[in-house]
C-alpha positions in Angstrom: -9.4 17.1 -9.9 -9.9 17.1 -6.2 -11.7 14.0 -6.2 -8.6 12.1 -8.1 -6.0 13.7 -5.5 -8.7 12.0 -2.8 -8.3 8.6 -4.4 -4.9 8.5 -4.4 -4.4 9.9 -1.0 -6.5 7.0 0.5 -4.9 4.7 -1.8 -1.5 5.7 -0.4 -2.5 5.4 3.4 -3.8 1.9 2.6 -0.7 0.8 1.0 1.4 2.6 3.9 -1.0 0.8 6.3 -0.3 -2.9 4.5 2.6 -2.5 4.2 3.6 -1.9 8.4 1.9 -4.4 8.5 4.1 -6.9 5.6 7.2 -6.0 7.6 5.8 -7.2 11.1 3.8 -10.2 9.6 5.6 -12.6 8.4 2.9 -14.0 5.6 2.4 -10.3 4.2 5.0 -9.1 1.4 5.1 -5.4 2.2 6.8 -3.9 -1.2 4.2 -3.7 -3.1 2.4 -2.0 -1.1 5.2 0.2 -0.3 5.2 0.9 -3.6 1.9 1.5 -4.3 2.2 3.9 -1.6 4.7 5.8 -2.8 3.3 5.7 -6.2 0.2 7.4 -4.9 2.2 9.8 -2.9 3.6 11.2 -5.5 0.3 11.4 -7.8 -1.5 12.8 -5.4 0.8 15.2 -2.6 4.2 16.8 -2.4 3.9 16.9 1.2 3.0 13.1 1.6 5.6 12.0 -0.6 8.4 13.7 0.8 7.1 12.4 4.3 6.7 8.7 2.9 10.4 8.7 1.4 11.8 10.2 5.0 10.2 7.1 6.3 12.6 4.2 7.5 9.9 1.5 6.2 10.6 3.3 3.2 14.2 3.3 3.5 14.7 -0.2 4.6 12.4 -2.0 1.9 12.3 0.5 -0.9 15.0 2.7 -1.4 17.4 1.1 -2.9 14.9 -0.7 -5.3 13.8 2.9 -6.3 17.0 4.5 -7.2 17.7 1.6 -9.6 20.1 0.0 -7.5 17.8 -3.5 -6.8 17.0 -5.3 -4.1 19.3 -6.6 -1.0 19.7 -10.6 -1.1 17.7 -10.8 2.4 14.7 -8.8 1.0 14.6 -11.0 -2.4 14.6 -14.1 -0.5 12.1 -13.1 1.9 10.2 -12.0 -1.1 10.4 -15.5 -2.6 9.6 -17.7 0.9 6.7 -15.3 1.6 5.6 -16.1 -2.1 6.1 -19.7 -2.7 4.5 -20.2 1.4 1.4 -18.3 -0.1 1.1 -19.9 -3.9 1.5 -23.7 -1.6 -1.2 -23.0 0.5 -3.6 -22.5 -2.7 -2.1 -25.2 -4.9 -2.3 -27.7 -2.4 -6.3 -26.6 -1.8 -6.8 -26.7 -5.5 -4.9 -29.5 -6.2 -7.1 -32.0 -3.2 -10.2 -31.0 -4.8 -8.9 -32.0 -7.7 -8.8 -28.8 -10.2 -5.5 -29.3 -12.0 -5.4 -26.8 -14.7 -5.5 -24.0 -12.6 -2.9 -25.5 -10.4 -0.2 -26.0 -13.7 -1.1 -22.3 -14.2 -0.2 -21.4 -10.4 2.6 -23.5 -11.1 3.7 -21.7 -13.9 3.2 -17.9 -12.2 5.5 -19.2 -9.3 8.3 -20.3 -11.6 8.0 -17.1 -13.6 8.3 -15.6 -10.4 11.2 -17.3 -8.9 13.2 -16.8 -12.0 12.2 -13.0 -12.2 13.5 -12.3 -8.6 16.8 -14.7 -9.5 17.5 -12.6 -12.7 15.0 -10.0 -13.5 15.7 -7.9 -10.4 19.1 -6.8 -9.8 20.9 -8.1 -6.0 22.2 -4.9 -4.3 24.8 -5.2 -1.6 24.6 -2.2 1.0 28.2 -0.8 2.0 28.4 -1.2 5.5 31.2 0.9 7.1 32.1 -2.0 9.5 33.6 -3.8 6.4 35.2 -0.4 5.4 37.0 -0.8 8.9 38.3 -4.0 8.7 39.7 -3.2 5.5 41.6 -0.4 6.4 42.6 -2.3 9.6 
């Protein structure tokens, strides 16, 4: 039992680690590593969870995801540009040395995965309270 709480403990800090590191780095997608990390969190400590969803890296890439609400329009299209800038890089590589059936399959991954984050995954707009002003203005 101990040794499983362990594992997941380690596997959360390494997902909170990669994914600091997503949201500075450009070529990194941090939420599913935030995820993972939260996922772990929760399987393995109360006290680790409740610090990890305090976080604002939590807050700012995962919250709203988590409470069913989706994913802002910025965060889905950074999603899509990180993953399309890392599925070129090995298609073109695979596709110069010539090995084409794996590059129709990485083909296929990033349309299924262009069309999930379209439609799949729901676009959540935050309510800012500077357009609640103006309104009322």
């Amino acid at each position: 039992m101990k040794i499983k709480r362990i594992f997941w403990i380690i596997i959360g800090c390494v997902g909170v680690g990669l994914g600091a590191i997503g949201a500075v780095v450009p070529m990194l997608p941090s939420f599913p590593f935030l995820l993972l990390a939260a996922f772990s969190f929760a399987k393995s400590s109360e006290r680790l969870h409740s610090w990890f969803v305090g976080t604002n890296l939590y807050k700012k890439n995962l919250e709203s995801y988590v409470k069913g609400r989706g994913m802002t329009r910025a965060t889905k299209i950074r999603a899509i540009i990180i993953v399309t800038l890392l599925m070129s890089f090995g298609f073109i590589m695979m596709f110069r040395k010539g090995i084409y059936i794996p590059c129709i399959i990485l083909a296929c991954v990033w349309i299924f995965h262009i069309v999930y984050f379209i439609f799949g995954i729901r676009t959540y707009e935050p309510e800012t309270e500077n357009t609640e002003t103006q309104k009322s203005d």
